[in-house]
PAFI-300598 format. One record per residue (C-alpha): x, y, z. Coordinates in nm, 2 decimals, always signed. Example, Ala and Ser with C-alpha at 12.3 -4.5 7.8 and 13.67 -1.06 7.14 Angstrom:
{c1 +1.23&c2 -0.45&c3 +0.78}
{c1 +1.37&c2 -0.11&c3 +0.71}
% end
This chain:
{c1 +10.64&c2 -9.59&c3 +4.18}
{c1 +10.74&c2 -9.83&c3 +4.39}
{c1 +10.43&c2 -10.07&c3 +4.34}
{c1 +10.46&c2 -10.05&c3 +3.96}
{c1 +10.81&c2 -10.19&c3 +3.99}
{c1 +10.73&c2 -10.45&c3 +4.28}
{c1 +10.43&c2 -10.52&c3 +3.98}
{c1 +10.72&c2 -10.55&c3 +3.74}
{c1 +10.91&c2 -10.81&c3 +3.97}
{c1 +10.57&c2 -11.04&c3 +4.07}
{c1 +10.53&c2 -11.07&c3 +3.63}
{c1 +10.90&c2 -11.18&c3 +3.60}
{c1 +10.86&c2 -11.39&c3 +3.87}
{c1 +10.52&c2 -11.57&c3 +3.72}
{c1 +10.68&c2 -11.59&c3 +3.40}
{c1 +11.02&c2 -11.75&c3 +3.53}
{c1 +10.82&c2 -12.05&c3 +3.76}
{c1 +10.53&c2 -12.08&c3 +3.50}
{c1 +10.49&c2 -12.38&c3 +3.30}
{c1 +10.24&c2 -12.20&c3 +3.08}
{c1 +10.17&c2 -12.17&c3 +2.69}
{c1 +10.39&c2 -11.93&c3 +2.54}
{c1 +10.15&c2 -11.72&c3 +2.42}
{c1 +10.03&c2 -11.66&c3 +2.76}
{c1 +10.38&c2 -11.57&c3 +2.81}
{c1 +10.43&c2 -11.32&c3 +2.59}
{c1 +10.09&c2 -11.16&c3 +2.69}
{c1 +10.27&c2 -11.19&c3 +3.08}
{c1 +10.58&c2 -11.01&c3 +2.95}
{c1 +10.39&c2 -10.73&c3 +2.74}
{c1 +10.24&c2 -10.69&c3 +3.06}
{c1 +10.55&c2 -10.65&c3 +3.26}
{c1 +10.68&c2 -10.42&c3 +3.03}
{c1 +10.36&c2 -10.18&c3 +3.00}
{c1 +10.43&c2 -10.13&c3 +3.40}
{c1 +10.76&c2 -10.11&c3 +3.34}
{c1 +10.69&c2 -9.80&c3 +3.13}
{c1 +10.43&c2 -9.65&c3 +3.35}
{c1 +10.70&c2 -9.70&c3 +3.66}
{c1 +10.93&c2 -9.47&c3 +3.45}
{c1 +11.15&c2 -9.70&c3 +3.22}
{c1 +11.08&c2 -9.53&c3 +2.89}
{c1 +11.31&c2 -9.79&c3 +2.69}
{c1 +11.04&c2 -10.04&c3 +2.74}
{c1 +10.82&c2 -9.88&c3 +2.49}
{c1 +11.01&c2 -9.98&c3 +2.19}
{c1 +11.01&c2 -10.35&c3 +2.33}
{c1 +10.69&c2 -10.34&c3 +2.36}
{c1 +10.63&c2 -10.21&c3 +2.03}
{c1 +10.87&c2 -10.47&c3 +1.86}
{c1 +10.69&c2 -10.77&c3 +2.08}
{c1 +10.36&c2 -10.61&c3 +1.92}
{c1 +10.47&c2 -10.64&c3 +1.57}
{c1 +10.55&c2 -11.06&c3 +1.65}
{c1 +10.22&c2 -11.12&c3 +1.81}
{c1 +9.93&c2 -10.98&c3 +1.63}
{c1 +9.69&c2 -11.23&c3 +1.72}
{c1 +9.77&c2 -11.19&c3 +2.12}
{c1 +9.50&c2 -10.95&c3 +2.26}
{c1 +9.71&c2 -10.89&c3 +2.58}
{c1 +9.99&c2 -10.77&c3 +2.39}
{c1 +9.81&c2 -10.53&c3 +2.20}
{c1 +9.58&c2 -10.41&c3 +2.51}
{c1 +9.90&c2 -10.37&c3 +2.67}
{c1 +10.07&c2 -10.13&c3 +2.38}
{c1 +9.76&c2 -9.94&c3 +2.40}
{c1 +9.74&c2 -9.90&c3 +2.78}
{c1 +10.14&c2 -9.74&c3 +2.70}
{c1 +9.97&c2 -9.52&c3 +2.42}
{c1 +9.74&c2 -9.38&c3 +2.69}
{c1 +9.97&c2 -9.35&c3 +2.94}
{c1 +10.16&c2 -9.10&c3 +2.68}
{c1 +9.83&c2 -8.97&c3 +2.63}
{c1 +9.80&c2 -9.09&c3 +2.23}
{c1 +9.41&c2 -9.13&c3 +2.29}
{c1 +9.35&c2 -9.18&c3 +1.93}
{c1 +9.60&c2 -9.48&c3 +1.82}
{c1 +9.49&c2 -9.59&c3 +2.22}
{c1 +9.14&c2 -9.64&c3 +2.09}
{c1 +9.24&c2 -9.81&c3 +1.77}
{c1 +9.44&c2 -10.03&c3 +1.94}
{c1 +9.14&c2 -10.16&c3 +2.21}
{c1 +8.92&c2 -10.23&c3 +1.95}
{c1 +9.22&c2 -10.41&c3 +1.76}
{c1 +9.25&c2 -10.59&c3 +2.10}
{c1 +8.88&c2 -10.63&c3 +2.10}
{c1 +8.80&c2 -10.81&c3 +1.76}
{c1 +9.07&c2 -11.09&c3 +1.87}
{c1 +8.98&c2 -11.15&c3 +2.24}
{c1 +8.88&c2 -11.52&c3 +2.28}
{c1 +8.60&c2 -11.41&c3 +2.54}
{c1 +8.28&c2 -11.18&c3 +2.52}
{c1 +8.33&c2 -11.03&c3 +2.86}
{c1 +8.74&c2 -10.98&c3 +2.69}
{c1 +8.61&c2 -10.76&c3 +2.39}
{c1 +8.35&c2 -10.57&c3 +2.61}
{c1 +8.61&c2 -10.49&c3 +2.82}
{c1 +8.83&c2 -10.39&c3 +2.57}
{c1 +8.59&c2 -10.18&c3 +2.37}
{c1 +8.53&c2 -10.03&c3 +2.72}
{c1 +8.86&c2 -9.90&c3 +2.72}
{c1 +8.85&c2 -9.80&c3 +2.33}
{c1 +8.56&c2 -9.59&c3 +2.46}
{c1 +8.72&c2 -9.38&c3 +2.72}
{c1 +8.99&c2 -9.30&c3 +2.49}
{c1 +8.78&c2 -9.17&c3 +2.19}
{c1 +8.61&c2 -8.97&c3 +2.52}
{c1 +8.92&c2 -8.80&c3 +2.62}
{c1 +9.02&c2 -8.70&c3 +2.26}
{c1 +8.66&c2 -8.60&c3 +2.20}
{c1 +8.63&c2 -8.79&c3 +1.89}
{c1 +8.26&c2 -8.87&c3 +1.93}
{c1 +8.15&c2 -9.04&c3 +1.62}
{c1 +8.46&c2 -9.33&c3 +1.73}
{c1 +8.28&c2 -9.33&c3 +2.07}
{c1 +7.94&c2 -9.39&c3 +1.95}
{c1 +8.06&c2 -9.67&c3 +1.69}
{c1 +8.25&c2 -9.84&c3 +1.95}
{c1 +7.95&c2 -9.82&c3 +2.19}
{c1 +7.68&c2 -9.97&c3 +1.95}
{c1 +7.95&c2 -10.24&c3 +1.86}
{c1 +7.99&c2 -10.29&c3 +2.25}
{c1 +7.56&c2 -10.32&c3 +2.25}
{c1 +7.58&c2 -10.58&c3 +2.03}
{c1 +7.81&c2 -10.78&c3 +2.22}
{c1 +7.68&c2 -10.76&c3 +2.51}
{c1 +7.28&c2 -10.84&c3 +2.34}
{c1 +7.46&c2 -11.15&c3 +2.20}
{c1 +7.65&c2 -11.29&c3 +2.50}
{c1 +7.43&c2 -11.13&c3 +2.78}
{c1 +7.75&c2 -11.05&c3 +2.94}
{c1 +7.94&c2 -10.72&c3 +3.03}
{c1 +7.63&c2 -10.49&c3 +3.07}
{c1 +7.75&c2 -10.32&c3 +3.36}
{c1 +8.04&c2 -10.23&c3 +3.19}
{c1 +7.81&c2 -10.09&c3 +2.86}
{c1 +7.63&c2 -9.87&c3 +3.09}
{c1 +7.92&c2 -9.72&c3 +3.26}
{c1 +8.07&c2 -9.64&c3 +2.91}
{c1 +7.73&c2 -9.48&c3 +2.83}
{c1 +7.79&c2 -9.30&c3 +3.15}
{c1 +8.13&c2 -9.17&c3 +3.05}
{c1 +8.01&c2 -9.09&c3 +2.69}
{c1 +7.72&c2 -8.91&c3 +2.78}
{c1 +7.88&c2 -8.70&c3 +3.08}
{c1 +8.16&c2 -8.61&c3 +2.84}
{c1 +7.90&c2 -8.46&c3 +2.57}
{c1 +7.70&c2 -8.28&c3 +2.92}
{c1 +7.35&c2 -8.43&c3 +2.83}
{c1 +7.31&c2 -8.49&c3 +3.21}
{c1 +6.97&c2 -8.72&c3 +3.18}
{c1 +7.10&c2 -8.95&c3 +3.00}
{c1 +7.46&c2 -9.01&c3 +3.22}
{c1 +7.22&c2 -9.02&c3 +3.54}
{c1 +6.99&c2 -9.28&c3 +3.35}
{c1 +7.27&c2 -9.47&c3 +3.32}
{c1 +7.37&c2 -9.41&c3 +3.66}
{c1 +7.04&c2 -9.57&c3 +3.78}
{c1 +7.02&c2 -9.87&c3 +3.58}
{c1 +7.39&c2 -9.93&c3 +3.71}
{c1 +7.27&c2 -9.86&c3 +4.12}
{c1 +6.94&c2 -10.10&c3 +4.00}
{c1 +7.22&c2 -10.35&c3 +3.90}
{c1 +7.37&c2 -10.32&c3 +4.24}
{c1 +7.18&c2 -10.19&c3 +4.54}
{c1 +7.41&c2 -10.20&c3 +4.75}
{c1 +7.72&c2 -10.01&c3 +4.62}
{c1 +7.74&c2 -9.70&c3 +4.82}
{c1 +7.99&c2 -9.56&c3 +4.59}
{c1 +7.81&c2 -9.60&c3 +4.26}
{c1 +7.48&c2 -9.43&c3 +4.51}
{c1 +7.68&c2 -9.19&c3 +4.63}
{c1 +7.80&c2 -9.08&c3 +4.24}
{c1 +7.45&c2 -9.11&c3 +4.14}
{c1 +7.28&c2 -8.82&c3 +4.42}
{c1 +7.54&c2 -8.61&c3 +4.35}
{c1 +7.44&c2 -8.60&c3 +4.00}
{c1 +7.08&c2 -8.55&c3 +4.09}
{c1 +7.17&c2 -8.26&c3 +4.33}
{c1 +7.41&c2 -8.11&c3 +4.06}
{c1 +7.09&c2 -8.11&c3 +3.84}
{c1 +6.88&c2 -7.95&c3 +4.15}
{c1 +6.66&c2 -8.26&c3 +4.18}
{c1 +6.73&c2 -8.25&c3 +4.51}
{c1 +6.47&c2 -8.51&c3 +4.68}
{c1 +6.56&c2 -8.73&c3 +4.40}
{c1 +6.96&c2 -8.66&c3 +4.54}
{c1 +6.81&c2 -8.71&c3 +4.91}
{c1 +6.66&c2 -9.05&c3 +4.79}
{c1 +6.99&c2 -9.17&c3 +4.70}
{c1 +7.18&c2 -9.07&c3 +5.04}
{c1 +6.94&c2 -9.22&c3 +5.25}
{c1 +6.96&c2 -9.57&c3 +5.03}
{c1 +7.36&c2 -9.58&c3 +5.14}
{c1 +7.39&c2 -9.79&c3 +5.46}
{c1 +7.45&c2 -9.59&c3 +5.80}
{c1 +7.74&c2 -9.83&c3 +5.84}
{c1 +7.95&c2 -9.73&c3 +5.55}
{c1 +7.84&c2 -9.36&c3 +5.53}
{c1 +8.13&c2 -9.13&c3 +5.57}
{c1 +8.14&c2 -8.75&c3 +5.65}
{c1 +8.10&c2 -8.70&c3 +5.29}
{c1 +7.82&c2 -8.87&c3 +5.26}
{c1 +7.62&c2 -8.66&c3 +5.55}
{c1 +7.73&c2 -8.35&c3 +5.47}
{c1 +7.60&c2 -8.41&c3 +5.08}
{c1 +7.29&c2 -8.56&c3 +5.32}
{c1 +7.27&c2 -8.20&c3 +5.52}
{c1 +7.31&c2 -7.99&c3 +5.17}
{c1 +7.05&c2 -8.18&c3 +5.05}
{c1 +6.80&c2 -8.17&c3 +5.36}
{c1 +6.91&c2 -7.76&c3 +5.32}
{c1 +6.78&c2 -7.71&c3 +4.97}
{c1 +6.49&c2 -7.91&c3 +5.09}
{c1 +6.39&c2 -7.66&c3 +5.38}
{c1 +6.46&c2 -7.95&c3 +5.69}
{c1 +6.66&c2 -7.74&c3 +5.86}
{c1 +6.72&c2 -7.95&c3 +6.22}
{c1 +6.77&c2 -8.27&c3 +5.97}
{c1 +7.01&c2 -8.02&c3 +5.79}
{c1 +7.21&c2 -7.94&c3 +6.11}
{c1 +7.19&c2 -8.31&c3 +6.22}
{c1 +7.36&c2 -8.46&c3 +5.93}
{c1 +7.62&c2 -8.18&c3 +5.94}
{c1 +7.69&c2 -8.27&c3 +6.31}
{c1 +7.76&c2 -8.65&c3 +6.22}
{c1 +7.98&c2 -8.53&c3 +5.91}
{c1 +8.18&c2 -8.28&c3 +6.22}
{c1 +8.20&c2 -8.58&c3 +6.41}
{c1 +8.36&c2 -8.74&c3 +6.16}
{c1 +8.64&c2 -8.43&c3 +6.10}
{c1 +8.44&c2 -8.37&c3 +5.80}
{c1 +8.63&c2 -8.01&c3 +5.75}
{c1 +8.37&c2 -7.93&c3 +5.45}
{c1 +8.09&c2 -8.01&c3 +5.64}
{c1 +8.21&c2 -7.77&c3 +5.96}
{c1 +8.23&c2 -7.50&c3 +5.71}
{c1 +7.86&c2 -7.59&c3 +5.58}
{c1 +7.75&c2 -7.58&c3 +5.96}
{c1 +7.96&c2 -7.25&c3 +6.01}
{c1 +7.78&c2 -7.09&c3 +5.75}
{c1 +7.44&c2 -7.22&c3 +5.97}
{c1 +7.57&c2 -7.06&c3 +6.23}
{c1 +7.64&c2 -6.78&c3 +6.07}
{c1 +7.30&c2 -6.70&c3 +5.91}
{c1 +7.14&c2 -6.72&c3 +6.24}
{c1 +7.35&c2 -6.50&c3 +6.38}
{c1 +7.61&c2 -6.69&c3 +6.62}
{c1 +7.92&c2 -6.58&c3 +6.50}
{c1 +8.11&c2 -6.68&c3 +6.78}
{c1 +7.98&c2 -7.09&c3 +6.72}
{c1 +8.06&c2 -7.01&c3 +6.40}
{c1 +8.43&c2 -6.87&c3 +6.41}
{c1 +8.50&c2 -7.11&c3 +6.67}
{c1 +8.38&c2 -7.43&c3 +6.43}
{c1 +8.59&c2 -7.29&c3 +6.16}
{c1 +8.94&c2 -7.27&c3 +6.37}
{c1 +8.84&c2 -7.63&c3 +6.51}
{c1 +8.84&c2 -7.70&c3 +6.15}
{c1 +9.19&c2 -7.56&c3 +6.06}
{c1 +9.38&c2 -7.76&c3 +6.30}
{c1 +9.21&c2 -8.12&c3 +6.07}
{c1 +9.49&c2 -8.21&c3 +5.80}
{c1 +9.41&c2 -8.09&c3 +5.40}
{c1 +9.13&c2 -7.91&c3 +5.57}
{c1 +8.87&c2 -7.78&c3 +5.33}
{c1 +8.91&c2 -7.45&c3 +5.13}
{c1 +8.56&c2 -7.31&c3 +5.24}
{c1 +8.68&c2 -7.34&c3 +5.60}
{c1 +8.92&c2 -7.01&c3 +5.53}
{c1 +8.61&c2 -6.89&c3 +5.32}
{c1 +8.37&c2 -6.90&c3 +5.56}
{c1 +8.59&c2 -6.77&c3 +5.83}
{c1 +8.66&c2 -6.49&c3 +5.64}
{c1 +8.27&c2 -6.39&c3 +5.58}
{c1 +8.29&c2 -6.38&c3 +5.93}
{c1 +8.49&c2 -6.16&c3 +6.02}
{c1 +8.36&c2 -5.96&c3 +5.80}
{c1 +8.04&c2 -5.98&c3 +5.88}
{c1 +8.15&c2 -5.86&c3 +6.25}
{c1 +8.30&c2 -5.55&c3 +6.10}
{c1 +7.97&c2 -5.47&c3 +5.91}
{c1 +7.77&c2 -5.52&c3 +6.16}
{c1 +8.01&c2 -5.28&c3 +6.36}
{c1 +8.00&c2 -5.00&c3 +6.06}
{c1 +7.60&c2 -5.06&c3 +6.04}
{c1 +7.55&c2 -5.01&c3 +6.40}
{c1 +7.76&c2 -4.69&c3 +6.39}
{c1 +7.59&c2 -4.56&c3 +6.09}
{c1 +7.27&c2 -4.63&c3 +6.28}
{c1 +7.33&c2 -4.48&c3 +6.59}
{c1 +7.40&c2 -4.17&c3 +6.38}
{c1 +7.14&c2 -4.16&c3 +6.20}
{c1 +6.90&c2 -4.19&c3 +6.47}
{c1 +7.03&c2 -3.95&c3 +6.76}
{c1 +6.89&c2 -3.66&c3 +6.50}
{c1 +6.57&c2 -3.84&c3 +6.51}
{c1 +6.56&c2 -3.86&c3 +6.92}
{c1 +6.65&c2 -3.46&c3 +6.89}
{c1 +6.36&c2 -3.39&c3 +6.73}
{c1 +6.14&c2 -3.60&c3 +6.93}
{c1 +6.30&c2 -3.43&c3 +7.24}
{c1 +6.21&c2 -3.07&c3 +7.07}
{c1 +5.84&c2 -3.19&c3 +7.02}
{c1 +5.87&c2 -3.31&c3 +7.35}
{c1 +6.00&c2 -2.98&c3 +7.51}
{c1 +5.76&c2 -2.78&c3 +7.26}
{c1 +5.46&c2 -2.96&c3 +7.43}
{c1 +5.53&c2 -2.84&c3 +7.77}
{c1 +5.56&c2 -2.49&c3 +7.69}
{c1 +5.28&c2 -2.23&c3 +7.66}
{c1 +5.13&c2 -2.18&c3 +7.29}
{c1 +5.24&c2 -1.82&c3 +7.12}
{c1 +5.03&c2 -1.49&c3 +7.19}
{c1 +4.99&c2 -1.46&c3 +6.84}
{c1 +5.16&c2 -1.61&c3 +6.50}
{c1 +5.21&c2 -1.48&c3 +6.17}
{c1 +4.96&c2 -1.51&c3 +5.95}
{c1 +5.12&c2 -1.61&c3 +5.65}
{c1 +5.44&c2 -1.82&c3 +5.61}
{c1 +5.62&c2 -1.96&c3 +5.30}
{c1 +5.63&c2 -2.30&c3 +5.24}
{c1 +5.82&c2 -2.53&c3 +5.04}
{c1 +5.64&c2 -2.48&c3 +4.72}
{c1 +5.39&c2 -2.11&c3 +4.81}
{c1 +5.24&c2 -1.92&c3 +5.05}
{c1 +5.07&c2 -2.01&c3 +5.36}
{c1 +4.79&c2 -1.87&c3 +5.53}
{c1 +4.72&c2 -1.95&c3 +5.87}
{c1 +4.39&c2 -1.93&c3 +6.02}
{c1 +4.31&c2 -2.06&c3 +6.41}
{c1 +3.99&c2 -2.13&c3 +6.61}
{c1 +4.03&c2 -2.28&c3 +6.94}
{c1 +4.26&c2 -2.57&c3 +6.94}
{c1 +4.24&c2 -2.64&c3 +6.52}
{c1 +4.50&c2 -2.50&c3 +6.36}
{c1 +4.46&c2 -2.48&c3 +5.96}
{c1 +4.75&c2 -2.36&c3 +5.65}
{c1 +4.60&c2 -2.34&c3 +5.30}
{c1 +4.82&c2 -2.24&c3 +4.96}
{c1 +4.79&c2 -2.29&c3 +4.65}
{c1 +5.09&c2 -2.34&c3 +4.39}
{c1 +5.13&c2 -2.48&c3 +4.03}
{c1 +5.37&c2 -2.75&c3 +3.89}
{c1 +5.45&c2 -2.88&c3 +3.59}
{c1 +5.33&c2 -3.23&c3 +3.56}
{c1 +5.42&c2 -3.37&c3 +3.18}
{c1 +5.84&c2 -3.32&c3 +3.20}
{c1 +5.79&c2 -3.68&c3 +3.39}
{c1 +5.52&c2 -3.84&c3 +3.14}
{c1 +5.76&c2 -3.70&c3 +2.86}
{c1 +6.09&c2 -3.88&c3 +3.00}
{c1 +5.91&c2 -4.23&c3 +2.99}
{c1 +5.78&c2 -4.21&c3 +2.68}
{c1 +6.12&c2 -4.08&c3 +2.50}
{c1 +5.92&c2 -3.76&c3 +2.34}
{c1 +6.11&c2 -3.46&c3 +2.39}
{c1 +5.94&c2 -3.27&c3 +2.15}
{c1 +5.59&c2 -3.29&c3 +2.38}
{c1 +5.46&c2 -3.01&c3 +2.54}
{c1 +5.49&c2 -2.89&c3 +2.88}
{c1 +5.11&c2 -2.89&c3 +3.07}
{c1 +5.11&c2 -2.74&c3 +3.41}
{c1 +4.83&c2 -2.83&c3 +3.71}
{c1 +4.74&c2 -2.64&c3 +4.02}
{c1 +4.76&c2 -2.79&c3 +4.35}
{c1 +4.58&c2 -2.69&c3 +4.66}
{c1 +4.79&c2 -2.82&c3 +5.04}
{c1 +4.65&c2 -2.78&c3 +5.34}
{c1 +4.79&c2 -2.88&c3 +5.68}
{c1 +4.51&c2 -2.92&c3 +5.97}
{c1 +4.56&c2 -3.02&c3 +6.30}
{c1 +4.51&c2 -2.96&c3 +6.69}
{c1 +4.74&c2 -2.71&c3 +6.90}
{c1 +4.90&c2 -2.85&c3 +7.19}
{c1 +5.16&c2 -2.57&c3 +7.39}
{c1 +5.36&c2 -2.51&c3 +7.07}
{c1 +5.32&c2 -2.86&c3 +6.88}
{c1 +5.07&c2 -2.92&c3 +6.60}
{c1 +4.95&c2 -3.27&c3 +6.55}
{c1 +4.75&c2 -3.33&c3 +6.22}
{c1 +4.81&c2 -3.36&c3 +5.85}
{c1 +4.87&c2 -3.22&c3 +5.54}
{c1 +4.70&c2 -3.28&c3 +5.20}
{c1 +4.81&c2 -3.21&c3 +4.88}
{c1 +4.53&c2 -3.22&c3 +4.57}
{c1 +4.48&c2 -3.14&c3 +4.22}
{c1 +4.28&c2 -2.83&c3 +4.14}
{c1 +4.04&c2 -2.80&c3 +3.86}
{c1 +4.06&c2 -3.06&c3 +3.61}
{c1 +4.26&c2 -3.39&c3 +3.60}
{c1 +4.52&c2 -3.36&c3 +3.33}
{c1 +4.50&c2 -3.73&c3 +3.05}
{c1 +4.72&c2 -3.95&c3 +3.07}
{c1 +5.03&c2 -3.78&c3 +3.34}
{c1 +5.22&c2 -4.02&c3 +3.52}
{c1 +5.29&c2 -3.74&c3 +3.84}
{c1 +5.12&c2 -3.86&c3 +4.12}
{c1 +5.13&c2 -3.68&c3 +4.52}
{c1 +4.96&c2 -3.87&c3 +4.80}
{c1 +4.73&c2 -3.70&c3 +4.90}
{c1 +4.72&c2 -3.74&c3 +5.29}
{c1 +5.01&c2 -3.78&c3 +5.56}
{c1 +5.06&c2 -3.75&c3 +5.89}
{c1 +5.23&c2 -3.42&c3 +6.00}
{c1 +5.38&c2 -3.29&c3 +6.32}
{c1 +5.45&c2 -2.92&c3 +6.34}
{c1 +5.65&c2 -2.74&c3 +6.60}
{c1 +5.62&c2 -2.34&c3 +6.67}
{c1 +6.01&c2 -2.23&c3 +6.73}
{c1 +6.13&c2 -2.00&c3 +6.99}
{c1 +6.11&c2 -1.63&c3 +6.86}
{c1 +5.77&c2 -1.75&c3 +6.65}
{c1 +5.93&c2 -1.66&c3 +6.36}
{c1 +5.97&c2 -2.08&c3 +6.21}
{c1 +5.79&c2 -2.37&c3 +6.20}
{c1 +5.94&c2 -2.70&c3 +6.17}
{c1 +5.75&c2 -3.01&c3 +6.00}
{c1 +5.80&c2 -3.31&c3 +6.01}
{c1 +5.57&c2 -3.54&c3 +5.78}
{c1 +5.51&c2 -3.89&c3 +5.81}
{c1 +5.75&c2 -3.85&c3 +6.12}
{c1 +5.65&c2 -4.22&c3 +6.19}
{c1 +5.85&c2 -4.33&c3 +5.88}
{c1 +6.04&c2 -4.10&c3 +5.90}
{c1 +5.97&c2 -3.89&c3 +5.60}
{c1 +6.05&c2 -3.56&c3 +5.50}
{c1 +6.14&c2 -3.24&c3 +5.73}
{c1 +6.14&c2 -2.91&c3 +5.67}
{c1 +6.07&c2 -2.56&c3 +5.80}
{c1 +5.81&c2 -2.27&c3 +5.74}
{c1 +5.90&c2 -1.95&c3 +5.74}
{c1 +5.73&c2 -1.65&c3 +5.87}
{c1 +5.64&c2 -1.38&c3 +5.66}
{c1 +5.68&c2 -1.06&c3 +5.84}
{c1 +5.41&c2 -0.78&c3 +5.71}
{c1 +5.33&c2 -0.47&c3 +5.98}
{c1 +5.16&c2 -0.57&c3 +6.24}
{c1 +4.94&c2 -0.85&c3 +6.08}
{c1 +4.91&c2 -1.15&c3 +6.30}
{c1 +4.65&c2 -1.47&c3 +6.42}
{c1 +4.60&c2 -1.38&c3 +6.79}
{c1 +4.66&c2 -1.75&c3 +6.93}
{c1 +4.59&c2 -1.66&c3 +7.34}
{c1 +4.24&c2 -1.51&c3 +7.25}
{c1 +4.14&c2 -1.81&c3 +7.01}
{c1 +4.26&c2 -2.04&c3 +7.29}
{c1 +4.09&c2 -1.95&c3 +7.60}
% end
């Protein structure tokens, strides 16, 4: 506020010591009183507007009423005004300018068709007088941002970095847009164009995002580390989350609270400290729940590893149920073999995919056999599951038909716990012994 009213002071002062041409004059005092409105004075507004209605033909007067229209936000009569401004101006580079700002007003009160007929009268200008062509192409910009068509804003962004090479600011506009777009080597090309001298922490931390997305991971950390060393608080959160990733927490929590203490510090920062955190009290929870999960599993290993040190039974039942039929056991030597036989329905699943409800239930036998070598009271082998008798068409129930098995005879003889595809572990369960007379498999004899 300050400066507008300082700007105020420097006009009156100009106009008081000038010997200039009065309409120059009146352009300098429209002038003064524009900033005399945007400083706060709102009086000025009407003195502006009476000056106006005396000095039709003075483009300065009437750019200035319209810069006070936009100040109040009145994009529409803003825009009139500018081009009003426009057709008077004495010089090309005036009216481009002016059109410019006609432009940017029909943008922000989205009055498109006022923005396009104000650009193509801008092209015209400019094609006659070879001047302002910088300023057509930043209007395009604007214009074409405004209405999201991304390709065409960045083509304009291009011609304008072509136009000047060495405008880091107008580079550093244009790779963002690129990245934005996910073009990301095209955003890379762009960062690496801005000279290492004027390159701030902005500029390599959008350098390390983009060296991310482009799998360079050490570049990635590199450019981060320059943005850090530039208190580049977004950047140390970018690097935290590096850190994070990989698994250093501590680097990464540590980054993050060297971040805090930098001034208007990013937003992520908090962010990413938070996922922290968090992630240490996952981790904690997953560890416990894994931990639980396998001290089971090292019981049962511990059983089978007890089981093996201890004599095989005298004798065994002969047949035991199983989780879906009888057993029957049958020994010879070391080879222990269990065969049954059981029948399931196998179209309920067929008819739940294909939404009939109506079709009819068909049923197929299955034959399972566990075989495997006797070792004190463990049984190492597997267990096969097949379809008896013919295939049904067309089911969609399918049973693997061979997995690894462990079984384990428990004390008393009475129960047999399995354990299949133990190295995965997969399912568990126990058979039962199915107590009739006297009938038995005489394990010793078979053994010796």
């Amino acid at each position: 506020m300050d400066k507008d009213y300082r700007a105020v002071d420097v006009i009156k002062a100009a106009i008081a010591a000038s010997e200039m041409p009065a309409e120059e004059k009146t352009g300098l005092h429209a002038q003064e009183l524009y900033f005399s409105i945007f400083a706060g004075r709102g009086e000025a507004f009407n003195e502006l507007q009476r000056l106006f209605k005396t000095s039709l033909d003075n483009s300065v007067v009437i750019s200035s009423l319209a810069r006070a229209h936009r100040h109040y936000q009145e994009h529409n009569k803003a825009a009139a005004m500018f081009e009003q401004a426009s057709e008077i101006a004495s010089s090309k580079i005036a009216k481009v300018e002016f059109l410019g700002d006609a432009i940017s007003n029909h943008v922000l009160a989205e009055r498109w068709q006022g923005a396009l007929a104000a650009l193509d009268m801008m092209r015209r200008v400019v094609s006659e007088s070879g001047e302002g062509r910088e300023i057509l192409l930043e209007s395009l910009r604007e214009y074409y941002e405004a209405r999201k068509i991304g390709d065409l804003s960045i083509a304009a962004l291009e011609s304008l970095a072509e136009q000047n090479p060495g405008d880091g600011t107008r580079r550093f506009q244009l790779a963002l847009a690129h990245s934005e777009c996910k073009r990301h080597d095209v955003a890379l090309y762009h960062y690496l164009k801005i000279e290492h001298e004027i390159r701030d922490g902005g500029n390599w931390n959008n350098l390390g995002v983009e060296y991310h997305w482009l799998d360079l991971p050490a570049k990635s950390v590199a450019a981060y580390q320059k943005a850090v060393d530039q208190s580049e608080t977004l950047a140390m959160a970018n690097l935290a989350r590096n850190y994070k990733a990989k698994g250093f927490l501590k680097e990464a929590e540590d980054l993050c609270r060297k971040a805090l203490e930098v001034p208007n510090c990013n937003q992520d920062v908090g962010q990413v400290l938070s996922e922290v955190q968090s992630t240490l009290e996952q981790e904690g929870k997953s560890e416990a729940e894994l931990v639980k999960k396998a001290k089971p599993k090292s019981e049962f290993f511990r059983v089978i590893g007890n089981a093996l040190v201890q004599e095989t039974p005298t004798r065994i039942a002969k047949r035991w149920q199983g989780p879906n039929c009888i057993l029957t056991v049958e020994i010879e030597g070391k080879s222990f073999v269990a065969k049954g036989s059981y029948t399931l329905a196998d179209s309920a699943l067929a008819s739940m995919f294909s939404g009939n409800r109506q079709q009819q239930t068909t049923y197929s036998d299955y034959e399972v056999t566990y075989e495997g070598t006797i070792s004190g009271r463990v049984i190492q082998g597997q267990v096969t599951n097949n379809r008896a008798g013919e295939i049904v068409a067309n089911s969609l129930l399918t049973i693997p038909k061979s997995k690894n098995v462990t079984l384990v005879i428990r004390e008393g003889d009475n129960q047999i716990g399995v354990s299949e595809s133990p190295e995965v572990d997969g399912r568990r369960y126990t058979l039962d012994a199915i107590q009739e007379s006297s009938e038995g498999v005489a394990a010793s004899a078979l053994l010796r």
